[in-house]
TIMIRO-870129 format. One record per residue (C-alpha): x, y, z; residue in one letter; residue number from 1. Coordinates in Angstrom, 1 decimal. Each point is the difference from the previous one (the first is absolute). Layout:
+--------+--------+--------+------+-----+
:     c1 :     c2 :     c3 : type : seq :
+--------+--------+--------+------+-----+
:      X :      Y :      Z :    a : NUM :
...
+--------+--------+--------+------+-----+
END
This chain:
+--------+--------+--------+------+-----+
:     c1 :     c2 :     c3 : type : seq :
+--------+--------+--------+------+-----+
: -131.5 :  -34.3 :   17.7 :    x :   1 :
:    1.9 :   -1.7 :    2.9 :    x :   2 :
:    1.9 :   -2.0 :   -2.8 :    x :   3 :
:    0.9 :    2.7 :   -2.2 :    x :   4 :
:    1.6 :    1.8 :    3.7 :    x :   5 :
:    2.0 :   -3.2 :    0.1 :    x :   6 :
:    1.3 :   -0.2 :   -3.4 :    x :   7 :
:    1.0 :    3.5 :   -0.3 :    x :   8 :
:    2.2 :   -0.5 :    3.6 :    x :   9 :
:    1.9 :   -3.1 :   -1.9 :    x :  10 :
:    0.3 :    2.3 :   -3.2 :    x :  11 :
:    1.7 :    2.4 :    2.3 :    x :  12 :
:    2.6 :   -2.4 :    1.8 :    x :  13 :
:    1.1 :   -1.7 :   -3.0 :    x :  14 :
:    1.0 :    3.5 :   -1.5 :    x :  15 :
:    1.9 :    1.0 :    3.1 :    x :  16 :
:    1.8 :   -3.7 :   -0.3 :    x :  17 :
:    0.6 :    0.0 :   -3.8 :    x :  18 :
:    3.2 :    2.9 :   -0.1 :    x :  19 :
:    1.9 :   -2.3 :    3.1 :    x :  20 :
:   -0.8 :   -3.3 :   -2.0 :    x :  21 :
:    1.6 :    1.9 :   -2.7 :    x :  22 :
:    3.1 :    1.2 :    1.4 :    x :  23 :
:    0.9 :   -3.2 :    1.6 :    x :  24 :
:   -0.3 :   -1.5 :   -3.1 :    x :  25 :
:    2.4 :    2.5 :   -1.3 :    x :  26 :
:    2.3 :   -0.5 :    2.4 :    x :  27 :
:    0.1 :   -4.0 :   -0.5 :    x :  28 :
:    0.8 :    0.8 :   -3.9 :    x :  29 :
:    2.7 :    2.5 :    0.6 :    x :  30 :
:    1.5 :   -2.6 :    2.2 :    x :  31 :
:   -0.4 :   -2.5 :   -2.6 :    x :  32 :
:    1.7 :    2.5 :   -2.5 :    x :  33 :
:    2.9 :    0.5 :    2.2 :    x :  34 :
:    0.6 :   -3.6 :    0.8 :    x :  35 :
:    0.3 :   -0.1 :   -3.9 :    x :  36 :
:    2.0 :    2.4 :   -0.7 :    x :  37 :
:    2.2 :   -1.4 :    2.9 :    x :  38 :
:    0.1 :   -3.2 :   -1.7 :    x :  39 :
:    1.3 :    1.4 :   -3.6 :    x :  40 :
:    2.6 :    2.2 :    1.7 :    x :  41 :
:    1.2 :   -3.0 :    1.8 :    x :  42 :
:    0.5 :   -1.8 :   -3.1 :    x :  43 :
:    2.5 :    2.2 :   -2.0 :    x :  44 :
:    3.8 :    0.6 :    0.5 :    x :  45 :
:    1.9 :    3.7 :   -0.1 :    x :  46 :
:   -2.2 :    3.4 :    1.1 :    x :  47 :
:   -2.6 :   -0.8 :    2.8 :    x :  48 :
:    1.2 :   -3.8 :    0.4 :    x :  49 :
:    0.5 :    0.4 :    3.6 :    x :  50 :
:   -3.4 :    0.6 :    0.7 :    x :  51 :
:   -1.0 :   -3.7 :   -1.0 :    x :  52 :
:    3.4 :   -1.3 :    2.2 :    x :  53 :
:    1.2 :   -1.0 :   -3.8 :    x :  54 :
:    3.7 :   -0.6 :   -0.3 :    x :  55 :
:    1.6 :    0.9 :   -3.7 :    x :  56 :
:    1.9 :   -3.4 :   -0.9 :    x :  57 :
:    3.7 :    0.2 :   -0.2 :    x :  58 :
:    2.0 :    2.2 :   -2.4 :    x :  59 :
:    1.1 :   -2.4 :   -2.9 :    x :  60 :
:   -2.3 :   -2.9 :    0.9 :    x :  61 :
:   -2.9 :   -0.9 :   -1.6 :    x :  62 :
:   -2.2 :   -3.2 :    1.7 :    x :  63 :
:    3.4 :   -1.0 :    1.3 :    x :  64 :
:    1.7 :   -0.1 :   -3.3 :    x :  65 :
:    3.5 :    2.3 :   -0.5 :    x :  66 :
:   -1.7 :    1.3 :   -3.1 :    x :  67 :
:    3.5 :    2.4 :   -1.8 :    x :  68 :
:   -2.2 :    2.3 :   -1.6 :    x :  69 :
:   -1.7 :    0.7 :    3.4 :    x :  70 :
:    3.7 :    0.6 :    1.5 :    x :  71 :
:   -0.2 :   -3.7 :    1.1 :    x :  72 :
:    3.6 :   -2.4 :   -0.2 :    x :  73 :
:    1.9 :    0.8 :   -3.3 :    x :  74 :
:    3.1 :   -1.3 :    1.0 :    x :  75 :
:   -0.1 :   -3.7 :   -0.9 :    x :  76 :
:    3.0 :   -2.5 :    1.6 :    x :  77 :
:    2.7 :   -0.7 :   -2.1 :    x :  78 :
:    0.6 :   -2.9 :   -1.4 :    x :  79 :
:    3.1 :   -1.8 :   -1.0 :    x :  80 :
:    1.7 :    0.0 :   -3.1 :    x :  81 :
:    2.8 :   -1.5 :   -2.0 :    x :  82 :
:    3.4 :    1.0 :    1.3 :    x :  83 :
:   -1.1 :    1.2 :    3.3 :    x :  84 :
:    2.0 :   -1.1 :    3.0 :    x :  85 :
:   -1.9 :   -1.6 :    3.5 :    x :  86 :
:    1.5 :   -0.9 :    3.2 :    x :  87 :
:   -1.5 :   -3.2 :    1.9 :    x :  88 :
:    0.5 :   -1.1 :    3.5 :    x :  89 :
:   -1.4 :   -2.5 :    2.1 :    x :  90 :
:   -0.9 :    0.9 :    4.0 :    x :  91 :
:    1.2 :   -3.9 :    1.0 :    x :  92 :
:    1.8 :   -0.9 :   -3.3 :    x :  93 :
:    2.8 :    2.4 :   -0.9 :    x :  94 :
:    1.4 :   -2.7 :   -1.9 :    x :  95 :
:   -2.3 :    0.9 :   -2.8 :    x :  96 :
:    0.9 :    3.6 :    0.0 :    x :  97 :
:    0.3 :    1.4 :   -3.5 :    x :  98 :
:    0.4 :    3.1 :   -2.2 :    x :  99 :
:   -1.5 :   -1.2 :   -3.6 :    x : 100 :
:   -0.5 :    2.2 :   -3.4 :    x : 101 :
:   -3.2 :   -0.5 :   -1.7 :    x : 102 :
:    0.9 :   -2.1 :   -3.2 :    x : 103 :
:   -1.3 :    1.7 :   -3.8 :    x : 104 :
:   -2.5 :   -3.2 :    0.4 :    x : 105 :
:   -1.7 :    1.3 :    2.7 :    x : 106 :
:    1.7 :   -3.1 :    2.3 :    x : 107 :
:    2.7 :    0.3 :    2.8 :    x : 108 :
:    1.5 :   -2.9 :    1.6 :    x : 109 :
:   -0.8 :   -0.9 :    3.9 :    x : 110 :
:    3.0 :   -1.9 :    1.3 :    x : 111 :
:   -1.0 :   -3.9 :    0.3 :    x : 112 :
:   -4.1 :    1.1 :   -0.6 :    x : 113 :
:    0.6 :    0.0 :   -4.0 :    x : 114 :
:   -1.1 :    3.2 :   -2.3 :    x : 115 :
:   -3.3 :    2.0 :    1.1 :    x : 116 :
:   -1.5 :    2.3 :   -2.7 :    x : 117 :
:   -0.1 :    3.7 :    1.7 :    x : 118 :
:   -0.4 :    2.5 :   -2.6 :    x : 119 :
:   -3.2 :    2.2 :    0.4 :    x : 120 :
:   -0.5 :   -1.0 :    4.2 :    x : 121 :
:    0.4 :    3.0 :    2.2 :    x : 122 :
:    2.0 :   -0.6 :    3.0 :    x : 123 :
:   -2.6 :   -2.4 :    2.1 :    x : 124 :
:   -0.6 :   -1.9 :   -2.4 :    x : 125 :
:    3.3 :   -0.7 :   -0.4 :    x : 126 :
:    0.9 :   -1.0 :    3.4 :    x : 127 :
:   -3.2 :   -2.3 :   -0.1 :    x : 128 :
:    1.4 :   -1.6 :   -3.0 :    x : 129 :
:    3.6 :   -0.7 :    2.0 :    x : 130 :
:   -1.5 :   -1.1 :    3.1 :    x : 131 :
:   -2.3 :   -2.6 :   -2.3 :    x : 132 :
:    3.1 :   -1.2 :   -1.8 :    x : 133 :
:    1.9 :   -0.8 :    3.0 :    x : 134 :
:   -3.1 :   -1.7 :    1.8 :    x : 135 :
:    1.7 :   -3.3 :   -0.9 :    x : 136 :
:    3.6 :    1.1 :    1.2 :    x : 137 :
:   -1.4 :    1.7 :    3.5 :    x : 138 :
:   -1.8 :   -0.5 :    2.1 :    x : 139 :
:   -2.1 :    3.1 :    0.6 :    x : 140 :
:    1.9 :    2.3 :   -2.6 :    x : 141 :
:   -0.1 :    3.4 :    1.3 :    x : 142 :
:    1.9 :    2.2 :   -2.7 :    x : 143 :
:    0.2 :    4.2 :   -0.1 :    x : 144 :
:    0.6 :    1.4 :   -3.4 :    x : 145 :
:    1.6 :    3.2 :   -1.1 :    x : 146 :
:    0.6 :    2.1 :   -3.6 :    x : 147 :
:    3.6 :    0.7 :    0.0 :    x : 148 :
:    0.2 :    1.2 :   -3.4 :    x : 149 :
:   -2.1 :    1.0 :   -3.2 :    x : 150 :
:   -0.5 :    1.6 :   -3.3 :    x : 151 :
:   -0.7 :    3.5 :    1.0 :    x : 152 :
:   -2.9 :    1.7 :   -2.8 :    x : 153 :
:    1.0 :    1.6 :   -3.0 :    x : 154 :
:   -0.4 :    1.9 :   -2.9 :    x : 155 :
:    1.9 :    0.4 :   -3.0 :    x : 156 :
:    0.7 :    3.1 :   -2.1 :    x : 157 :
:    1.2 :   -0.3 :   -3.7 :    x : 158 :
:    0.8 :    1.9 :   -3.1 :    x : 159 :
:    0.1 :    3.8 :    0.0 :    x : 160 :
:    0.8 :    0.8 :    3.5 :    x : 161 :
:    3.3 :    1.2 :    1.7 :    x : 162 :
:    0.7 :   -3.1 :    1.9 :    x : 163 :
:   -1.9 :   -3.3 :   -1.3 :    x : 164 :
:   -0.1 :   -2.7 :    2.3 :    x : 165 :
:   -1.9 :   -2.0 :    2.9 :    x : 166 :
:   -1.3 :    2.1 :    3.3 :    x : 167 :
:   -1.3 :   -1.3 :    3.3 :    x : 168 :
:   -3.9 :    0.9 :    0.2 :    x : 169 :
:    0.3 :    1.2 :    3.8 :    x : 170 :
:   -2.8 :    2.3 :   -0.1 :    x : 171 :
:   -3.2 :    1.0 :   -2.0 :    x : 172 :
:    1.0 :    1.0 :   -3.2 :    x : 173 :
:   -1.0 :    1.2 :   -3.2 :    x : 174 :
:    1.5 :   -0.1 :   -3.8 :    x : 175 :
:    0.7 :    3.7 :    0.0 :    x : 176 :
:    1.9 :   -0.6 :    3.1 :    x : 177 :
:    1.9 :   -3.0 :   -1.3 :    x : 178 :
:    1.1 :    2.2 :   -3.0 :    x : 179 :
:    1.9 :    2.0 :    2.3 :    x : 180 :
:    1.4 :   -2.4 :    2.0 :    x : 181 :
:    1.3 :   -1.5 :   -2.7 :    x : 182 :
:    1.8 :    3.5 :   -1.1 :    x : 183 :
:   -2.8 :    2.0 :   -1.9 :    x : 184 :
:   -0.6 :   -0.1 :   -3.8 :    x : 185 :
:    3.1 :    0.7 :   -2.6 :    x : 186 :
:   -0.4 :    2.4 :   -2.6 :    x : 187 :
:   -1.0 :   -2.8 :   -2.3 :    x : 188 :
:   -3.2 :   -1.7 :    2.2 :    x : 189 :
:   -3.3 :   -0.2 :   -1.7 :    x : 190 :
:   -1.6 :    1.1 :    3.8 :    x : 191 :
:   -3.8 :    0.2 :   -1.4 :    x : 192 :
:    0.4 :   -3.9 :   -1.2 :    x : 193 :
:    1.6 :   -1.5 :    3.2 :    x : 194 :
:   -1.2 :   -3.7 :    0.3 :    x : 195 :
:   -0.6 :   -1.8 :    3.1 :    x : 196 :
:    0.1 :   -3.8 :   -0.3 :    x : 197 :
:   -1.4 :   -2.0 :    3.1 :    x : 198 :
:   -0.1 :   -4.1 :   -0.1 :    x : 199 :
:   -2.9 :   -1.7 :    0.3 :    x : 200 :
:    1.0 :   -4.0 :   -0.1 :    x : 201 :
:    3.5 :   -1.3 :   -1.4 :    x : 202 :
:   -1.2 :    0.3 :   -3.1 :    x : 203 :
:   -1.9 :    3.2 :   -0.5 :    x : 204 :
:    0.7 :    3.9 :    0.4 :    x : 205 :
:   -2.1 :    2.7 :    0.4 :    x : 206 :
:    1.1 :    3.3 :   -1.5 :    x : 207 :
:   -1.3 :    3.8 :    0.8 :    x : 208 :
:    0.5 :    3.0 :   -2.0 :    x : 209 :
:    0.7 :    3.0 :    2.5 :    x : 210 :
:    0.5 :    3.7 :   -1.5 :    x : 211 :
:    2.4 :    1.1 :    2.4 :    x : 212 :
:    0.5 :    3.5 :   -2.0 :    x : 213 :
:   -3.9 :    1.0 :    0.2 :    x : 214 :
:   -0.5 :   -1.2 :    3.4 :    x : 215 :
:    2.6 :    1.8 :    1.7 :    x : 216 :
:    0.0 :    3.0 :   -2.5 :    x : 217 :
:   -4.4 :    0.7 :    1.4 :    x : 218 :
:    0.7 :   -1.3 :    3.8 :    x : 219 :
:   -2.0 :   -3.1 :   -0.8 :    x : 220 :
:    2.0 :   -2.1 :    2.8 :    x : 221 :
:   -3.4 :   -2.7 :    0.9 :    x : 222 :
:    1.2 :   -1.4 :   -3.5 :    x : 223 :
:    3.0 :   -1.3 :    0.6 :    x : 224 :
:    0.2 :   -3.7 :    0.6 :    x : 225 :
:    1.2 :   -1.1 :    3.1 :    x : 226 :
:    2.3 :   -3.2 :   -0.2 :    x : 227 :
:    0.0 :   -3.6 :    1.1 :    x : 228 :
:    2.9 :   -2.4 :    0.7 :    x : 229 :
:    1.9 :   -0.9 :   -3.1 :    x : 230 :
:   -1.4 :    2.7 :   -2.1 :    x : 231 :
:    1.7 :    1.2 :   -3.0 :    x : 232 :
:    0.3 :    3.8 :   -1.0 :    x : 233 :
:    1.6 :    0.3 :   -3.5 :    x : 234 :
:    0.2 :    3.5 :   -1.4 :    x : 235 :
:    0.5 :    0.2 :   -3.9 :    x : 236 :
:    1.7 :    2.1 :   -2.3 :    x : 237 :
:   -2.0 :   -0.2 :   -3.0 :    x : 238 :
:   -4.1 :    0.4 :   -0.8 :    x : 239 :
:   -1.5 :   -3.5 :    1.2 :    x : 240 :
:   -2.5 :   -0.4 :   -2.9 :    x : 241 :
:   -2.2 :   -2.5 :    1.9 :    x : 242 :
:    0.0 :   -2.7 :    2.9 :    x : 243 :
:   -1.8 :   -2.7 :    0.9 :    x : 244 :
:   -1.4 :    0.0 :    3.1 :    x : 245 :
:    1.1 :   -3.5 :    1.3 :    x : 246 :
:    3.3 :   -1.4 :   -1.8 :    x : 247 :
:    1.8 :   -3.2 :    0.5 :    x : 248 :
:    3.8 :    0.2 :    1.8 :    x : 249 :
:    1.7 :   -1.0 :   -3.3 :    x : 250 :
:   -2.0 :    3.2 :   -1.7 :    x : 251 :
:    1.1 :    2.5 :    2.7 :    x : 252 :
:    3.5 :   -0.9 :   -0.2 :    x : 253 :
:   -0.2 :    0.4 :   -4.0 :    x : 254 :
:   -1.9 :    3.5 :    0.7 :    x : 255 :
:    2.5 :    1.4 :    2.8 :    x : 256 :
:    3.0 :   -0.6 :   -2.5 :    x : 257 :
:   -1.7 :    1.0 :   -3.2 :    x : 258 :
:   -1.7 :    2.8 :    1.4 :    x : 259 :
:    3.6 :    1.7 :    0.3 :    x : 260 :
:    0.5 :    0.4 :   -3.3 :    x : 261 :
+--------+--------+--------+------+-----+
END
């Protein structure tokens, strides 16, 4: 009897125990739930990243690359070409100082240092190829170099436009806008047939088949073709009745005269 007294008393405390054992066990699992949520907040960029102390990376960079289609560098150096003019001058050697043109070989000609192949260096590149050139002639050649002069970008406009000729590319811009810097269409111009021929090598021509006419006429404006240096707009007066898309130069010289008649 005494035992059955004693095991109903335990009975009793573990039920008055069992809801507090319970709620702290709640408690340590919401903690736990928090601390995760904490953590996955803390891992993500944009809305709610400042709870985690996250910081967005850098507009335009992506893992320290200047990706351009992220809004990264798209500007690359330029780089020197045939007929371009650069100024040299030495800090302790003015001596050597000397305004040279880029030869149609690619090569100028360093006073006493011989001929240094330059075409396609951008500007540091070019003064480390000076200062290793005159590493025999001076001591510690220290030289500064400058572009004085070069061929500015163009485009050229031909056949049936009111003034055909060759235009600096200052800005961003487009066939349709070419076509009227160049005068507009004459009364004659096939404008739905208007062929823009971009190089590829020295050897090899890509052409593009732009329907000016239908573009303009239905406000279609995202078609037009934006232009590169040295592109070629011809606009022709009669039906082109088909163009291959890549043509070598002789064929595009045959096809802008013959294309006239």
């Amino acid at each position: 009897m005494k035992r059955l007294f004693i095991l109903g008393q335990v009975i009793v405390i573990a039920l008055s125990v069992l809801p507090s054992v319970s709620a702290v066990f709640a408690q340590e699992e919401t903690k736990d739930l928090g601390e995760g949520n904490q953590t996955s907040r803390s891992s993500v960029t944009g809305t709610g990243a400042e709870v985690g102390n996250t910081t967005a990376a850098k507009a335009g960079r992506a893992d320290g690359l200047g990706n351009p289609l992220l809004g990264g560098t798209r500007r690359p150096l330029y780089r020197l070409r045939p007929s371009d003019v650069v100024e040299i001058s030495f800090t302790v050697a003015p001596e050597f100082n000397q305004i040279l043109t880029v030869q149609p070989d690619g090569y100028v000609l360093l006073k006493d240092a011989g001929m240094v192949e330059v075409e396609g260096l951008n500007l540091e590149e070019f003064r480390a190829a000076v200062e290793k050139a005159y590493r025999g002639y001076l001591h510690d050649p220290q030289a500064a170099v400058a572009l004085k002069d070069f061929e500015r970008p163009y485009f050229i406009v031909g056949g049936e436009v009111g003034r055909p000729g060759k235009y600096e590319l200052r800005t961003d811009t487009t066939v349709a806008e070419a076509v009227q810097i160049a005068g507009g269409l004459t009364p004659q111009a096939k404008h739905s047939q208007v062929v823009l021929f971009r190089r590829v090598n020295d050897d090899l021509v890509e052409t593009r088949l732009l329907n000016l006419k239908e573009m303009l006429k239905r406000n279609r404006l995202q078609e037009d073709a934006h232009l590169q240096p040295g592109d070629l707009v011809f606009v022709p007066q009669n039906t082109i009745s088909k163009i291959a898309r890549y043509l070598s130069k002789p064929s595009v010289s045959m096809y802008l005269n013959s294309s006239q008649f």
